[in-house]
VEXDREN-2710 file (C-alpha; in Angstrom, 1 decimal):
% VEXDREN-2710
k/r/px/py/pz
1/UNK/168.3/199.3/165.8
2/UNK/169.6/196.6/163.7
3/UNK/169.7/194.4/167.0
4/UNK/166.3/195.2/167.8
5/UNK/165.3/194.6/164.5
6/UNK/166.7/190.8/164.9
7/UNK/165.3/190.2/168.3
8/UNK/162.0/191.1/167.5
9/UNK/162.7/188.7/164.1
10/UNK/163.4/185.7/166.5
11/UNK/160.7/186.5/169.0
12/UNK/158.2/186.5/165.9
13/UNK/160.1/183.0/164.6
14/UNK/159.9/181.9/168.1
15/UNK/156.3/182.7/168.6
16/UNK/155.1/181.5/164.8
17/UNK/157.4/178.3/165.4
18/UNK/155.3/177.8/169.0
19/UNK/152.4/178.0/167.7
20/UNK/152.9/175.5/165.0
21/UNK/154.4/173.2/167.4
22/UNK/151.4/173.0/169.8
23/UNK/149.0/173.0/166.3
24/UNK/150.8/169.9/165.5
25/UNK/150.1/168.8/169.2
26/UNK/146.7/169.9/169.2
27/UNK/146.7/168.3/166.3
28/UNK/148.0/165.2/167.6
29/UNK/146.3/164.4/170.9
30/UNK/143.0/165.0/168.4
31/UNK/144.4/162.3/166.8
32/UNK/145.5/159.8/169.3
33/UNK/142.0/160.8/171.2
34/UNK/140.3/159.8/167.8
35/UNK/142.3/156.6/167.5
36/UNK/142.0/155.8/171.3
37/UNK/138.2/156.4/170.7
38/UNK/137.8/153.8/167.7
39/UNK/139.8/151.1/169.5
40/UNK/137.4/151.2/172.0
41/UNK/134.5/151.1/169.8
42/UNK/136.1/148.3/168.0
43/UNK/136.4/146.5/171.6
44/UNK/133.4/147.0/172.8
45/UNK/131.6/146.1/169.5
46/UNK/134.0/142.0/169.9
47/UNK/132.8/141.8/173.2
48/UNK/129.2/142.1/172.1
49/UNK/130.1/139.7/169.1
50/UNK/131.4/137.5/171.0
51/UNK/128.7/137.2/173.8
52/UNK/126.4/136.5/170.7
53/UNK/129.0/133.9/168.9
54/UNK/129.2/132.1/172.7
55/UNK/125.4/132.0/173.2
56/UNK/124.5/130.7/169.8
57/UNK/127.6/128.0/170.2
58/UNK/125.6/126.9/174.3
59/UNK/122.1/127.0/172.3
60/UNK/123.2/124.7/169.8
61/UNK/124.9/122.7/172.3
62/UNK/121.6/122.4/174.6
63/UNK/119.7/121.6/171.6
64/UNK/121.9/118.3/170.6
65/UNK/122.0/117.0/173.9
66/UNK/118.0/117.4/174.5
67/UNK/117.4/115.8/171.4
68/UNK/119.7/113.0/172.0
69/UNK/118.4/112.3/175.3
70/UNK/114.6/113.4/174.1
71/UNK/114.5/111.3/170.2
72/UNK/110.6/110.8/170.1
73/UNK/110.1/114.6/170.5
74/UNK/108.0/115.7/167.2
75/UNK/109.1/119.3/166.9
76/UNK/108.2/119.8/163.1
77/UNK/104.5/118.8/164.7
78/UNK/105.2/121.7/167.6
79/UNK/106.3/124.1/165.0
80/UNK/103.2/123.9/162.6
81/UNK/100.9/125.0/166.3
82/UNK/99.1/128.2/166.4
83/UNK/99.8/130.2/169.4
84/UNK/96.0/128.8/171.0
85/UNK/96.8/125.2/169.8
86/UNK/99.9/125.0/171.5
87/UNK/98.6/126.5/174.8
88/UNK/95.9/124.0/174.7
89/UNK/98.1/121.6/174.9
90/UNK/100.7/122.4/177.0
91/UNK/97.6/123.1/180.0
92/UNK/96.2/119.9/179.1
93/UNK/99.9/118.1/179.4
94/UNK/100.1/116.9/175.7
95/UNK/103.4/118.8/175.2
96/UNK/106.2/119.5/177.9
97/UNK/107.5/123.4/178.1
98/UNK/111.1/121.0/176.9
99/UNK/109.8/120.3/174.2
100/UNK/108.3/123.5/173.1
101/UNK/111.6/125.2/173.9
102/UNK/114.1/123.2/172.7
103/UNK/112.3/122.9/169.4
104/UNK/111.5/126.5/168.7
105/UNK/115.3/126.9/169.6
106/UNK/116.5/124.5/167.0
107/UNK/114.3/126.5/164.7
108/UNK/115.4/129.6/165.5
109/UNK/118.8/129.1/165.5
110/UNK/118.5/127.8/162.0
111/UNK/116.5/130.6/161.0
112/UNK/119.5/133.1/162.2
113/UNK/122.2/132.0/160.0
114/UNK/120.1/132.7/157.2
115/UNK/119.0/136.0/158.1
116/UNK/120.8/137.3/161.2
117/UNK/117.7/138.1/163.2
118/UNK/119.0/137.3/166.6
119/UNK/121.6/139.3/168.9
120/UNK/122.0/136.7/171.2
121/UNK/120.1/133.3/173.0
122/UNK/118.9/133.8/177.0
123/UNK/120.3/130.6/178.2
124/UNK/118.4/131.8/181.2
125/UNK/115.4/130.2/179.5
126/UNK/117.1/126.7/180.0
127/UNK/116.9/127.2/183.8
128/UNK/113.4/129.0/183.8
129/UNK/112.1/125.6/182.7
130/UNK/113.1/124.2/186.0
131/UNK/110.7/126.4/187.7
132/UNK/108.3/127.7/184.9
133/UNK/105.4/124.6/187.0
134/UNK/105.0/126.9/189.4
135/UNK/103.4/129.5/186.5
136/UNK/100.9/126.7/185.3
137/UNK/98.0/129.1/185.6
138/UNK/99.3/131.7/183.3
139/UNK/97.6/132.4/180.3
140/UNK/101.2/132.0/178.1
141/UNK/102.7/129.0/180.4
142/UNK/105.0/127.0/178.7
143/UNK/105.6/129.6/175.4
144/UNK/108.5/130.7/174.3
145/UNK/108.7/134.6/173.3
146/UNK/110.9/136.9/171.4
147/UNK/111.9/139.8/172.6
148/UNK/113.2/143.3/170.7
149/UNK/117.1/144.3/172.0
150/UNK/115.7/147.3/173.8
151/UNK/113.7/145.7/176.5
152/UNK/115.6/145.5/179.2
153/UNK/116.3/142.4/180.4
154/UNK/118.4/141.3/183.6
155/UNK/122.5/140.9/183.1
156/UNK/122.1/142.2/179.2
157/UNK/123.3/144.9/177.4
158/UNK/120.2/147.5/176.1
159/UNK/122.2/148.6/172.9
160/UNK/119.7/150.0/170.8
161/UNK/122.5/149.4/168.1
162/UNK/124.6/152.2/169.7
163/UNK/127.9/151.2/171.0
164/UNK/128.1/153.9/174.0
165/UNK/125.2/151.7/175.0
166/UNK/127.5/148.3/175.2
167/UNK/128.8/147.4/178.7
168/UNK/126.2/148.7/180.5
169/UNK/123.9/145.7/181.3
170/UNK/120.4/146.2/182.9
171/UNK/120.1/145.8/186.7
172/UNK/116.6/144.6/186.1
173/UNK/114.0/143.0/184.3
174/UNK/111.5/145.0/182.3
175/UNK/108.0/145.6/183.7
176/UNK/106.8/143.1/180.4
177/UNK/109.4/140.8/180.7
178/UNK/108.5/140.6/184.6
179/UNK/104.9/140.2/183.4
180/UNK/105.7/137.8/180.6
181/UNK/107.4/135.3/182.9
182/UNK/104.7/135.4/185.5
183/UNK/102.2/134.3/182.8
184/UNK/104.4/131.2/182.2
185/UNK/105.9/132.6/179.0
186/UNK/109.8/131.9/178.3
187/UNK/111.6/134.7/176.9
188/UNK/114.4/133.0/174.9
189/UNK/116.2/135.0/172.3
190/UNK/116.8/138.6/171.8
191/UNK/116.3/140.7/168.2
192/UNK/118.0/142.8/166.3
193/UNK/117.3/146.5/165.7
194/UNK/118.5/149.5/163.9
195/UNK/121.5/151.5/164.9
196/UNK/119.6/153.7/167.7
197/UNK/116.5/152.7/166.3
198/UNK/114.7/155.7/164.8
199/UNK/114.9/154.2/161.2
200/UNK/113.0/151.4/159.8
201/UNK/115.7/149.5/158.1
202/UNK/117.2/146.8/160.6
203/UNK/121.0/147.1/160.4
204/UNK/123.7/148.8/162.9
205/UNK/127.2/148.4/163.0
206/UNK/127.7/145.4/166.2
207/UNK/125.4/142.8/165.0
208/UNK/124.7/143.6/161.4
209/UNK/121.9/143.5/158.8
210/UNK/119.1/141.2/159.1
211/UNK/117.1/140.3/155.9
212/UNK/113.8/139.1/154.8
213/UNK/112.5/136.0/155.2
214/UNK/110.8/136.1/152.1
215/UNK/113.6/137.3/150.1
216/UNK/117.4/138.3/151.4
217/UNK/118.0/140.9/148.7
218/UNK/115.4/142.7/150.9
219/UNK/115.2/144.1/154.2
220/UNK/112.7/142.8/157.0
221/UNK/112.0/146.4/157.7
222/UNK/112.3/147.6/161.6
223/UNK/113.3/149.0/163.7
224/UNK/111.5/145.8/165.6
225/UNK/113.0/144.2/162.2
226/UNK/114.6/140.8/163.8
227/UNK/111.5/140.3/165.6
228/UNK/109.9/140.3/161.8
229/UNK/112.0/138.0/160.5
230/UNK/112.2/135.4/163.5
231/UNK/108.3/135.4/163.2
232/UNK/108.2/135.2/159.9
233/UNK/110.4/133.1/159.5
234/UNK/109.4/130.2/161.6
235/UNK/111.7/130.6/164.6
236/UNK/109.2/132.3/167.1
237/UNK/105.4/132.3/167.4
238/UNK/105.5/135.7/169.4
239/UNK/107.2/138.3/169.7
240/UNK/107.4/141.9/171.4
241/UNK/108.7/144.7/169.8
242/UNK/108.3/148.3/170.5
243/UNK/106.8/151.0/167.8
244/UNK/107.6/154.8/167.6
245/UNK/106.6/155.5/164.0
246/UNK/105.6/152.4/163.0
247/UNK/108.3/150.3/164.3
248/UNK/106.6/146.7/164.8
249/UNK/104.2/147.9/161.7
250/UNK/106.5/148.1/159.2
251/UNK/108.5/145.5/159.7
252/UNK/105.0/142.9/160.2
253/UNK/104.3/144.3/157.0
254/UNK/107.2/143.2/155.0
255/UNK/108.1/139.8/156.8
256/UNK/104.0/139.1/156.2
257/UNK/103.4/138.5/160.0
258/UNK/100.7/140.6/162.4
259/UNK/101.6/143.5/164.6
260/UNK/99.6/145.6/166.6
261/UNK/100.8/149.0/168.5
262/UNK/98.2/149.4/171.7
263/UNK/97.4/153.1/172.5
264/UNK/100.2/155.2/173.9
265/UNK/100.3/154.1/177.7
266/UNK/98.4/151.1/177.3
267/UNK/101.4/148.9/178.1
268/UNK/104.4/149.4/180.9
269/UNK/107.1/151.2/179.2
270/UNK/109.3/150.7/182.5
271/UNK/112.3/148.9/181.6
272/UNK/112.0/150.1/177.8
273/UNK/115.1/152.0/176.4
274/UNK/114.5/154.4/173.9
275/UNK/118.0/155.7/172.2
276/UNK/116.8/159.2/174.0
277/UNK/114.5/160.4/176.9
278/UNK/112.2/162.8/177.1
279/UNK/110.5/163.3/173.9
280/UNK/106.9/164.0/174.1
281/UNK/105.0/164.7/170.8
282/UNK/105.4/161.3/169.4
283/UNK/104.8/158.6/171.8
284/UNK/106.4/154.9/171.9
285/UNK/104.3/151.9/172.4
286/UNK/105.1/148.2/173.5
287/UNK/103.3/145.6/171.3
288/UNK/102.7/142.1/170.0
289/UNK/103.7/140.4/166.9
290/UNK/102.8/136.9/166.0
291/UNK/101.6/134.8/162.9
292/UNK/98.0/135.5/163.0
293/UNK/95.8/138.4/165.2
294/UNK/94.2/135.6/168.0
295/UNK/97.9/135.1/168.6
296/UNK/98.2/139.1/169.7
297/UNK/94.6/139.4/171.2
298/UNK/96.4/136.3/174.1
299/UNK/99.1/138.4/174.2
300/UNK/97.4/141.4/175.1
301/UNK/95.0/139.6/177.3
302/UNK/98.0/138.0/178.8
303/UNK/99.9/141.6/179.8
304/UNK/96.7/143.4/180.7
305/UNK/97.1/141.7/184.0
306/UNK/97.0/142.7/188.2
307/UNK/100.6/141.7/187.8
308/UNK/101.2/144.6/185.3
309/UNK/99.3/147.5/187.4
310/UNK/101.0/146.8/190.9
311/UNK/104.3/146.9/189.3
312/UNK/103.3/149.7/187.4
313/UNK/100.4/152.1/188.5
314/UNK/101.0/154.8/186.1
315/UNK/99.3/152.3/183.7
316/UNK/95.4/152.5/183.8
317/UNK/94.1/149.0/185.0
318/UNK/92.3/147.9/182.5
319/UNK/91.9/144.4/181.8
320/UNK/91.4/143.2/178.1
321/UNK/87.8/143.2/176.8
322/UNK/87.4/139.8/175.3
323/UNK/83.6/140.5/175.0
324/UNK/84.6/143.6/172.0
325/UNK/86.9/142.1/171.1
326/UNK/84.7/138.9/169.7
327/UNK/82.0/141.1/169.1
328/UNK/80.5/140.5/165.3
329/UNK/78.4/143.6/164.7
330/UNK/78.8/145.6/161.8
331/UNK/81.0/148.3/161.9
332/UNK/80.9/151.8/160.5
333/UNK/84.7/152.1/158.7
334/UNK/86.6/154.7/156.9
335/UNK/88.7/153.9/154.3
336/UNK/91.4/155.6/152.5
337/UNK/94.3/154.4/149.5
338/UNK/96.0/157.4/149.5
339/UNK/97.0/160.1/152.5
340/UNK/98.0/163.0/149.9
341/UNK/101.6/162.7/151.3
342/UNK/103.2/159.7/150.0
343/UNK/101.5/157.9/147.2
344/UNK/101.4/153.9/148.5
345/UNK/102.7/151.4/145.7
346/UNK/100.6/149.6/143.4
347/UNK/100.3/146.6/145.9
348/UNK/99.6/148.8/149.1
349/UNK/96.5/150.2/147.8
350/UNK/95.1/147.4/146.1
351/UNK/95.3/145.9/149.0
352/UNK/93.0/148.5/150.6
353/UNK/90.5/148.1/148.0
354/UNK/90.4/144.2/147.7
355/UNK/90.0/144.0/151.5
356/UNK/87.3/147.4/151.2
357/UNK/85.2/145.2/149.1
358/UNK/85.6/142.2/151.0
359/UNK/84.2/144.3/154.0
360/UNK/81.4/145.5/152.3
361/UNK/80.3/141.9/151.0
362/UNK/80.2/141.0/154.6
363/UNK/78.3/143.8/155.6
364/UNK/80.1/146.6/157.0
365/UNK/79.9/150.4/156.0
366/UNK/82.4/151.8/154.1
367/UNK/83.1/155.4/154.0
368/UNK/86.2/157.4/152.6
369/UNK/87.8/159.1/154.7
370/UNK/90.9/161.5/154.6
371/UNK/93.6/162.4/157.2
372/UNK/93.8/166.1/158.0
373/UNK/96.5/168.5/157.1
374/UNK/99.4/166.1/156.3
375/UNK/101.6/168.3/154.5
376/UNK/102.1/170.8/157.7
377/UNK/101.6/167.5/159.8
378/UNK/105.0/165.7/159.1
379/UNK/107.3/168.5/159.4
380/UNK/105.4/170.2/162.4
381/UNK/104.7/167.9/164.6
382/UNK/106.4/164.8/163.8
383/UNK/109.6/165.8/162.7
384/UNK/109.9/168.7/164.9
385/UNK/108.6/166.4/167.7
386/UNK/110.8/163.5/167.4
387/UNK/114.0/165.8/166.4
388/UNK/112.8/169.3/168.9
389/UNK/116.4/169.7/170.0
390/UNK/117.6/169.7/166.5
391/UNK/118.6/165.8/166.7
392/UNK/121.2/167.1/169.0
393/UNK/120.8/164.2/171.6
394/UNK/120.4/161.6/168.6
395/UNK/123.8/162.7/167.2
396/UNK/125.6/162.9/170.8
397/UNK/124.5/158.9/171.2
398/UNK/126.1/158.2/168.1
399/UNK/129.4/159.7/168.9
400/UNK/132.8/157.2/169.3
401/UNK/131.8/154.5/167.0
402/UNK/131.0/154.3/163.2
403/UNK/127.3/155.3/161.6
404/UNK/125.8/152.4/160.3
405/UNK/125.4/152.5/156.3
406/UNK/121.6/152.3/156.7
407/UNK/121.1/155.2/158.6
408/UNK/124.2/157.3/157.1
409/UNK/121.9/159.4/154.6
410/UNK/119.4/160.0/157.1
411/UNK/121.6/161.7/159.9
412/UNK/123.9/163.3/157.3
413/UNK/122.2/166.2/157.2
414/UNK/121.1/166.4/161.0
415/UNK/125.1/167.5/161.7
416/UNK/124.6/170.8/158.9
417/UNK/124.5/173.8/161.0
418/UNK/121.5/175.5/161.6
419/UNK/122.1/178.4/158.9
420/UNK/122.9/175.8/156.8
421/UNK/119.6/173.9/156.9
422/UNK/117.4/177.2/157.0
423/UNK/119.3/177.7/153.8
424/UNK/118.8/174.7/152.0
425/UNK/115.4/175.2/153.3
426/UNK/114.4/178.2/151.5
427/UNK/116.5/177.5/148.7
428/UNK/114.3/174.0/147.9
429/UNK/110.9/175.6/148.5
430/UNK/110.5/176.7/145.3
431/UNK/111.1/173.6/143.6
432/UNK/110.8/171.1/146.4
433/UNK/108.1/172.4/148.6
434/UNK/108.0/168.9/150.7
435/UNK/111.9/168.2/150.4
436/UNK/112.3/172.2/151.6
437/UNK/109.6/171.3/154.5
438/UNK/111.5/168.4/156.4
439/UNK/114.2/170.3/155.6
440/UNK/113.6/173.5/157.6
441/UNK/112.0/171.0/160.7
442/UNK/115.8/169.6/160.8
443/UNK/116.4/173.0/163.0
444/UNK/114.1/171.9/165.9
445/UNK/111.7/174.2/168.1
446/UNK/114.7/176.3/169.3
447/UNK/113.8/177.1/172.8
448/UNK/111.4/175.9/175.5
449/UNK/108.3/178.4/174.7
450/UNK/108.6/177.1/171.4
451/UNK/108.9/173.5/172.5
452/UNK/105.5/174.3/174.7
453/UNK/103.6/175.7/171.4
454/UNK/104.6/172.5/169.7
455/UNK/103.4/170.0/173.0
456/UNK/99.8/172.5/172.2
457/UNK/99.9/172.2/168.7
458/UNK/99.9/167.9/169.4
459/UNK/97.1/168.4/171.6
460/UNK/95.1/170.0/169.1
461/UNK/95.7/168.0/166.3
462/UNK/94.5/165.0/168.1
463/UNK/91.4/167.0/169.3
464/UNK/90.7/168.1/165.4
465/UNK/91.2/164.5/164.4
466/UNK/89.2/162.7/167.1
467/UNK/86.5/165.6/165.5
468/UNK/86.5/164.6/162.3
469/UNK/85.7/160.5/163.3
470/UNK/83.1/161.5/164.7
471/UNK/81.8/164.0/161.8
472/UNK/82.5/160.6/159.9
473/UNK/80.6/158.5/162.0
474/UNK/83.4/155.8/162.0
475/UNK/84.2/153.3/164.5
476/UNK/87.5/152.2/163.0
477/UNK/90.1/153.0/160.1
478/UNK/91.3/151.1/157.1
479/UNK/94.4/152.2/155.6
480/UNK/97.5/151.5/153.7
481/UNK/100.9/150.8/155.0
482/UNK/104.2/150.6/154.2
483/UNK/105.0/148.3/151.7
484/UNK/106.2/145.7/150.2
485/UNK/109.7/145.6/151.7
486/UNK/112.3/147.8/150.0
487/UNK/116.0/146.9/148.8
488/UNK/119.1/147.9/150.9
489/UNK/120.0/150.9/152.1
490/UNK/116.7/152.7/151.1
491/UNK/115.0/152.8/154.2
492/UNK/117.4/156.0/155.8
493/UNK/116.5/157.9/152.1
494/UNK/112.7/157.8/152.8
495/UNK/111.0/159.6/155.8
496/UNK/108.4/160.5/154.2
497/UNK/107.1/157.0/153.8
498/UNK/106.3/156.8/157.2
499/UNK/103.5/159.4/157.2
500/UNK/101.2/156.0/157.0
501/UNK/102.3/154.7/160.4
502/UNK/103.7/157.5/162.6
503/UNK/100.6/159.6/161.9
504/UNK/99.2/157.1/165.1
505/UNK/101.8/157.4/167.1
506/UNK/101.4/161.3/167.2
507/UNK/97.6/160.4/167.6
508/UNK/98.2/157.9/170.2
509/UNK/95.5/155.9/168.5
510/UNK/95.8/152.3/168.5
511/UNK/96.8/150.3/164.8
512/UNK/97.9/147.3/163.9
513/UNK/99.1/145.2/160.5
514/UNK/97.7/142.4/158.9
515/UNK/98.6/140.5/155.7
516/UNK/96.3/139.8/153.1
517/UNK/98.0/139.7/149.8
518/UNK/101.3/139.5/148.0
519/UNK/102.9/141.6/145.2
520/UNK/101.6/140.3/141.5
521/UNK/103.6/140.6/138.3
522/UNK/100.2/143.4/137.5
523/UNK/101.6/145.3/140.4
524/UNK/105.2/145.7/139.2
525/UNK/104.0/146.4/136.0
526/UNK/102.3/149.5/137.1
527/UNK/105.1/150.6/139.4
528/UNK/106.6/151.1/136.7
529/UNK/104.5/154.5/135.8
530/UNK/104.7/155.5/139.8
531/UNK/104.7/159.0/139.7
532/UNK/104.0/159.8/143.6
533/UNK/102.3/162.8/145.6
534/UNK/104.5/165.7/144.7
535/UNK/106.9/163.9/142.0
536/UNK/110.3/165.0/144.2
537/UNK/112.9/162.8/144.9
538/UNK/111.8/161.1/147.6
539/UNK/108.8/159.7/145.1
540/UNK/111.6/158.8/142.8
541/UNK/113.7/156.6/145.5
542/UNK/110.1/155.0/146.8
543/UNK/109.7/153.8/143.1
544/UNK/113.1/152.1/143.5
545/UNK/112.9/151.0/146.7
546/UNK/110.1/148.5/146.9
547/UNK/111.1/147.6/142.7
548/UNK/111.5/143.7/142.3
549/UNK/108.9/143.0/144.8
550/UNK/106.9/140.1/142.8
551/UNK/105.8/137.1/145.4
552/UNK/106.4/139.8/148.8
553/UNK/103.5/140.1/151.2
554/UNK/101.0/142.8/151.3
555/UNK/99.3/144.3/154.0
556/UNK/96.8/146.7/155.5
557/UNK/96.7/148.8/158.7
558/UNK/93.3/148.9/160.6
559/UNK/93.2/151.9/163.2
560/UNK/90.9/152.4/166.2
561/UNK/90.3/155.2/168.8
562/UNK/92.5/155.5/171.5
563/UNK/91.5/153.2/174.5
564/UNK/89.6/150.9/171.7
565/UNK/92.3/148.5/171.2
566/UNK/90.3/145.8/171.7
567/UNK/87.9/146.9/169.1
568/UNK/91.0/147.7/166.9
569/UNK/92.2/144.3/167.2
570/UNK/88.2/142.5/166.7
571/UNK/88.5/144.9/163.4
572/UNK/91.9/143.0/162.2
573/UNK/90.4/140.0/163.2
574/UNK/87.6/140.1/160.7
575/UNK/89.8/141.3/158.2
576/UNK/92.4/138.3/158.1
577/UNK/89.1/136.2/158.7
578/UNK/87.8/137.5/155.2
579/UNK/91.0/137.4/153.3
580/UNK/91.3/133.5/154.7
581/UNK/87.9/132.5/153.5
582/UNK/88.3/134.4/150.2
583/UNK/91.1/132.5/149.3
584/UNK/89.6/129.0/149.7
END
């Protein structure tokens, strides 16, 4: 008995000691897999560094030798052009494409070491020249354009700010990039974006934080944010970015540029790489951003070509409107400083009023106006739309490399389980009934019947709100948006914020940005007794996020119908006309 007693002892040391030995080596090859895992990601993200380091180093290069070999050049003339004076001139052979090119790269490049706007320079744009002649009808021939890092574009790397997307470059041009460059344009530099781009700061772990051009303590917004600051900044004329929920918005509105997001499907999205596939509630659109709205009516008129429809015909073929767009009659429009959601700034809405009242002067009809439901809105069918799978797929593409500090407290919480988050849900609904909301939308639809109910309850929504225009009687929409640009690291705190932007994108309506003022010392004054829509702490961090905004630019969204974005676009027109004359 005695010797049993021992064996069985031993078997039970043997066994306990066995399974501590392969913990450890579970334990281990965890480890080394982890270690492995960040080596790579460290790799892949010098690679992609260095790509960028070598391009900038050829640019700069290029740019001595042309202007040593070109010295009566007068870029500082080229760079004061509008987008229209410039293609005036280059058709009537007063500038050379060389010229144009070289200078705006000079510029940029410049531009980029003060605000780290670009991930790298297409030194294909150097050899384009040598055959760019044979575009001389196009209505962009000879301009150079910007382009967002997620269009794809031949031989480069669409990162989205994600390192499992490094190494992967696209086989292909994008359908707009295709379209651009038969229209004689030159895309020339690539811009920066946020880590897998559903956030509207501008920073991800390979190529870093771009800032504002009107202040670096702040950010340029995004995710199309390096686009923003190039443009605003001087280095480009035009840009294209791409706009999920308010994506070339936001960032126009704090780098004080134009933007406009065309109706959902408007544009080719071929060749476009979201950070995930297959989300339908909230729709992505390609659009312009330039220095002034003419600037992104050419643009518009420029993509809206035969070119576009054969190498896309899921796109409906309709060529821009330039007789609506010019048109001068007066216009029916609703107005609105507040959406009941998030309370805008001091600056944002008296933006809306000064330009209300400008309107009016000139002859339009104002009419207040109200978006429906917003409270159920948000959490329903945008969160719940964007994040259906329970941000599942969002989470997977950020796997094997480090989160970015900008979008850290955003996706913190997508990781809780789903008990979790049903939890803190019910637990905040008494006190936080918004924070509580978003909250309980973190879960997702949870299965495909549900997912269908959701795709309906879109549909309806837009039907109710198309409704309620007409009810109005308005042609178009004046509204507030996002604004002026926040301090670091606030932009992954505030979802909420974006009720005033991705509200269209759910719609599919067409809306653009135009700036018309900048922040006074009045303004910050009466930040200071900000109080918000539901006083939680997402009004709190809004308060200090746009804080210490004195001399940044202000803006105002105009929204039109879907299908009118021509009229949207004659609507910002007349608004950036008003402000301009107002000001002499």
């Amino acid at each position: 008995a005695w010797h049993a007693r021992l064996f069985m002892k031993m078997i039970n040391w043997t066994a306990a000691l066995l399974t501590g030995v392969a913990c450890f080596g579970g334990y281990l090859i965890v480890l080394v897999k982890k270690i492995n895992s960040h080596r790579k990601a460290e790799e892949k993200i010098k690679r992609a560094r260095n790509r960028r380091d070598e391009s900038l180093q050829r640019a700069e290069q290029a740019v001595l030798w042309y202007k040593e070999s070109h010295p009566t050049t007068d870029s500082a003339l080229i760079l004061t052009l509008s987008l229209s004076e410039l293609t005036q001139q280059l058709n009537k052979g007063l500038l050379s494409p060389e010229d144009v090119l070289y200078s705006y790269m000079e510029k940029t490049l410049a531009v980029n070491k003060k605000l780290n706007c670009c991930t790298e320079v297409l030194l294909e744009s150097l050899d384009q020249l040598k055959t760019v002649g044979s575009n001389k009808d196009g209505l962009l021939y000879g301009v150079p354009v910007s382009i967002k890092e997620n269009l794809a574009f031949k031989n480069h790397d669409c990162s989205c700010g994600v390192i499992i997307n490094l190494d992967q470059p696209a086989e292909k041009d994008s359908v707009l990039v295709q379209v651009l460059k038969k229209q004689g344009a030159i895309p020339f530099v690539r811009t920066n974006l946020p880590q897998a781009l559903l956030n509207y700061d501008c920073s991800n772990p390979i190529y870093g934080q771009t800032v504002n051009p009107h202040n670096p303590q702040k950010t340029s917004g995004g995710s199309s944010g390096g686009e923003g600051a190039l443009i605003g900044g001087g280095g480009s004329l035009l840009g294209i970015g791409t706009d999920i929920g308010g994506s070339i918005r936001i960032p126009a509105s704090f780098c004080g540029i134009c933007g406009f997001k065309p109706t959902a499907g408007r544009l080719s999205l071929q060749g476009l790489r979201p950070v995930y596939r297959g989300q339908k509630s909230v729709s992505s659109s390609a659009g312009p951003m330039a220095r002034d709205v003419d600037s992104l009516a050419l643009c518009m008129q420029a993509l809206l070509c035969d070119h576009m429809f054969s190498l896309d015909p899921t796109v409906p073929p309709l060529p821009f409107n330039m007789e609506i767009y010019r048109s001068s009659r007066p216009l029916r429009i609703g107005y609105l400083e507040n959406d009941g959601y998030t309370q805008p700034s001091p600056s944002m809405a008296r933006g809306v009023r000064e330009v209300k009242a400008l309107l009016e002067q000139a002859g339009h009809t104002l009419v207040p106006y109200c978006p429906l439901k917003m409270d159920q809105v948000f959490p329903e069918l945008l969160i719940k739309g964007v994040l259906a799978d329970g941000a599942t797929t969002l989470l997977q593409k950020l796997k094997g490399g480090p989160v970015d500090p900008c979008l850290e407290p955003q996706v913190f919480p997508y990781g809780f389980p789903k008990w979790l988050k049903k939890t803190i849900s019910f637990l905040l609904k008494p006190v936080f009934p918004r924070v509580s909301a978003n909250f309980g939308a973190l879960c997702g639809v949870g299965s495909v019947p549900e997912l269908w109910k959701q795709h309906a309850a879109v549909e309806d929504y837009i039907h109710e709100t198309i409704a309620h225009w007409r009810s109005c009687k308005i042609d178009v929409l004046l509204c507030p948006v996002i604004g002026p640009a926040y301090n670091f690291l606030y932009c992954g705190k505030i979802a909420t914020a974006g009720s005033y932007t991705m509200l269209y994108n759910l719609l599919t309506f067409p809306a653009g940005v135009v700036t018309v003022s900048t922040v006074t010392a009045k303004d910050e004054e009466e930040l200071k007794h900000y109080k918000g829509c539901y006083q939680d702490m997402w009004d709190k961090l809004f308060k200090e996020a746009v804080a210490g905004g004195e001399g940044l630019p202000v803006a105002v969204q105009c929204v039109a119908l879907p299908w009118q974005d021509e009229l949207c676009l004659g609507f910002m027109k007349e608004v950036e006309q008003l402000v301009k004359e107002s000001k002499k």
